[in-house]
C-alpha positions in Angstrom: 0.0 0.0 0.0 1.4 3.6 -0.8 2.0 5.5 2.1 1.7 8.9 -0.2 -1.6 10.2 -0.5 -2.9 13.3 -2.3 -7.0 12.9 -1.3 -8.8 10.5 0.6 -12.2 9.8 -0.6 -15.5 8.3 1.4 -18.0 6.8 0.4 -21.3 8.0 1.5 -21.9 4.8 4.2 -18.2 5.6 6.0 -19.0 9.4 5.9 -22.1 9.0 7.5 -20.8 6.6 10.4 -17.9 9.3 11.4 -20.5 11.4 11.9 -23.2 8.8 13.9 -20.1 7.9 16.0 -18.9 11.3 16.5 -23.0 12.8 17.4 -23.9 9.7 19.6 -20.6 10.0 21.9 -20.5 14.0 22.2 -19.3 15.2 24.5 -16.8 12.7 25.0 -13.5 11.9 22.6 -14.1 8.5 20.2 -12.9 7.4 16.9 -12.9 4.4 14.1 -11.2 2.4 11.9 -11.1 3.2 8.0 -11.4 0.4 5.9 -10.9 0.6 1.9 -8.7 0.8 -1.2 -5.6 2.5 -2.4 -6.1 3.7 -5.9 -3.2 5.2 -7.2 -2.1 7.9 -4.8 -5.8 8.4 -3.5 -7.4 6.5 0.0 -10.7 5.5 -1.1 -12.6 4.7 1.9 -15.4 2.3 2.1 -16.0 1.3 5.5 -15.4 3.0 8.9 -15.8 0.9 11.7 -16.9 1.7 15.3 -14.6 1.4 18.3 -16.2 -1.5 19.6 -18.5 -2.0 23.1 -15.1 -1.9 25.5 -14.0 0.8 24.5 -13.3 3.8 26.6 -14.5 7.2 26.2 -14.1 10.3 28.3 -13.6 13.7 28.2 -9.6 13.7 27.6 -9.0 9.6 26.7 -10.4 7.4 24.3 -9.1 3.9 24.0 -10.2 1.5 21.1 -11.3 -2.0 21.9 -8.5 -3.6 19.8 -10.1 -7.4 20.0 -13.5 -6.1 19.0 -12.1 -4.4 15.8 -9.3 -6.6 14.6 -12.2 -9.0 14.5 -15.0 -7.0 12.8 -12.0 -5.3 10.1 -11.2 -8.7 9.2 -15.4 -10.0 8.6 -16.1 -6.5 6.9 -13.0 -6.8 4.8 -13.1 -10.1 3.6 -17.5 -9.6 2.2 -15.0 -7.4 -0.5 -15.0 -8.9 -4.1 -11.2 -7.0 -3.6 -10.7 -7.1 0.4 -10.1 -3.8 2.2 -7.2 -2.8 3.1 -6.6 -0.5 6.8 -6.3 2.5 5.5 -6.4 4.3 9.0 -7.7 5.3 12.2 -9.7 8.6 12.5 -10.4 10.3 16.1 -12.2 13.2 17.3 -10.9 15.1 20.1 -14.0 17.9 21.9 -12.8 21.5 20.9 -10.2 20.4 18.6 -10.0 17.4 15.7 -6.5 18.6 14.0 -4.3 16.5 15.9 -3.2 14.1 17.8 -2.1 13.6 21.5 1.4 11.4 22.6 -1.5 9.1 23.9 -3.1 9.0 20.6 0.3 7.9 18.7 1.3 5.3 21.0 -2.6 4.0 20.6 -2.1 4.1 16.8 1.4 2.6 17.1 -0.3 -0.6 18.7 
């Protein structure tokens, strides 16, 4: 997969469950998996997966449930004709949603 990207497209489905994810946990921080395609040097993404039931979500700490979406990335991926690909992990922060914390990188590290 090519790491260099120039746009990152969504389809209407993953658009619309960053925003269902990010509405139903306000006020609190959350985030997703993206699921989906490298095209040349664009990200298309298909699916966005939830953070799973054990995750945690507070004010300032969100944690994913890894087990929960290692195993729903790899069902959702593999219903593909062409399986996804992780293209990513998106997370929304209250007040601010430009960048990540030294908590968020060792997260996304793992």
């Amino acid at each position: 997969m090519s790491t260099q990207c120039s746009v990152v497209i969504f389809s209407n489905k993953a658009y619309n469950a960053i925003i269902q994810e990010t509405f139903d946990k306000h006020p609190v921080e959350t985030g997703g998996i993206l699921l989906g395609h490298v095209v040349d040097d664009a990200w298309v993404v298909m699916e966005v997966l939830p953070p799973g039931i054990n995750s945690v979500f507070e004010y300032a700490y969100f944690e994913y449930d890894h087990q929960f979406v290692n195993y729903l990335a790899d069902k959702i991926a593999s219903k593909y004709k062409y399986p996804l690909s992780l293209l990513g992990l998106w997370h929304r922060h209250p007040g601010s949603m430009d960048v990540f914390s030294q908590t968020d990188d060792g997260t996304n590290r793992k």
